[in-house]
C-alpha positions in Angstrom: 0.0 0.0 0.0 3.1 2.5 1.2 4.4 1.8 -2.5 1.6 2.6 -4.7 0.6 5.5 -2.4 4.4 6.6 -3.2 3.6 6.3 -7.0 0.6 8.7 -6.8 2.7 10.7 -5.0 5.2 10.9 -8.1 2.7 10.2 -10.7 4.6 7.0 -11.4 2.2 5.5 -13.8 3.7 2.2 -14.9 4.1 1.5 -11.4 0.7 1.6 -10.7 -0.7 -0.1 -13.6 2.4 -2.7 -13.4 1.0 -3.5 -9.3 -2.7 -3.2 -10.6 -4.4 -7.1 -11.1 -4.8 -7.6 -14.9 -9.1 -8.2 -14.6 -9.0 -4.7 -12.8 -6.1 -2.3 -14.5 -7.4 0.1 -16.0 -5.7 1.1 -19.5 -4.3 4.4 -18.8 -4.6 6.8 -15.5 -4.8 10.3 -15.5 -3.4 12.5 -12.6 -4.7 15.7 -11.3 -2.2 18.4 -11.8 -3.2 20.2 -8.9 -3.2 17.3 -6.3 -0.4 17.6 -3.3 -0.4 14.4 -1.1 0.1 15.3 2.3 0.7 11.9 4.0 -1.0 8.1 4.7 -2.3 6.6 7.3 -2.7 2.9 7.4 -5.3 1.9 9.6 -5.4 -1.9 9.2 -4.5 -4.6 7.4 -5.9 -8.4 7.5 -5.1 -11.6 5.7 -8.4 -13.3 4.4 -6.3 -16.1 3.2 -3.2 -17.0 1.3 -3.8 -15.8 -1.6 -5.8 -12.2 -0.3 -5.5 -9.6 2.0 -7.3 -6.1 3.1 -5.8 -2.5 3.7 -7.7 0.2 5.0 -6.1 3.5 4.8 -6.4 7.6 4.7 -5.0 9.4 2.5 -4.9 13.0 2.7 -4.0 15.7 0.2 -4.9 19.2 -1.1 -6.9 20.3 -3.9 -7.5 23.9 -5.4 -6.4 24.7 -2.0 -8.8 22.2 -0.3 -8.3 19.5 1.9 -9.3 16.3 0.7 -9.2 12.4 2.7 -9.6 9.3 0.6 -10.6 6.9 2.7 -10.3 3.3 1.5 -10.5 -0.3 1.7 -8.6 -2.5 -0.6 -8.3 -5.9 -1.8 -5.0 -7.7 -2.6 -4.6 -10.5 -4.3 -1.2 -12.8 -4.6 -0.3 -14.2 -7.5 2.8 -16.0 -8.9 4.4 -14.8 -11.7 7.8 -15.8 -13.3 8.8 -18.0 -9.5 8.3 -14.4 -7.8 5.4 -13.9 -5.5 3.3 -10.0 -5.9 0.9 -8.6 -4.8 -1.9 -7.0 -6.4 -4.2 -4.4 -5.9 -8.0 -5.6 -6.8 -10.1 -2.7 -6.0 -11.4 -0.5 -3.5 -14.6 0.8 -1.7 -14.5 4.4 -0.8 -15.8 5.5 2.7 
């Protein structure tokens, strides 16, 4: 979670989309030129089972001069891929 909330940070697209599950990546992401990140907050983590796992996070920034929280839950899913165990993110529900 620290490392894709680090790629928003730098707008580090193939990042993203490279630790984003295949039935869920999107094609191409956009980022909001106005956007400053302002820190994370990870509030819990679980492991359904081997092969999944939850995060639930904050994520705060500023926007046109606003502050902004994205509150989260996410899904994980571990794959294998070339012998090397990842991680991937699945999707979300917003609070």
């Amino acid at each position: 979670m620290r490392s894709r909330y680090s790629s928003f940070v730098r707008e580090d697209t193939s990042y993203l989309l490279a630790t984003w599950h295949p039935t869920t990546r999107p094609v191409s992401l956009e980022f909001e030129m106005s956007v400053k990140w302002l820190g994370l907050e990870v509030r819990s983590h679980r492991t359904l089972d081997i092969g999944h796992a939850e995060v639930e996070f904050v994520a705060r920034s500023r926007f046109q001069g606003r502050a902004t929280r994205l509150h989260e839950l996410s899904r994980f899913k571990r794959e294998e891929i070339d012998g090397l165990t990842r991680w991937f993110y699945l999707d979300g529900v917003i609070y």
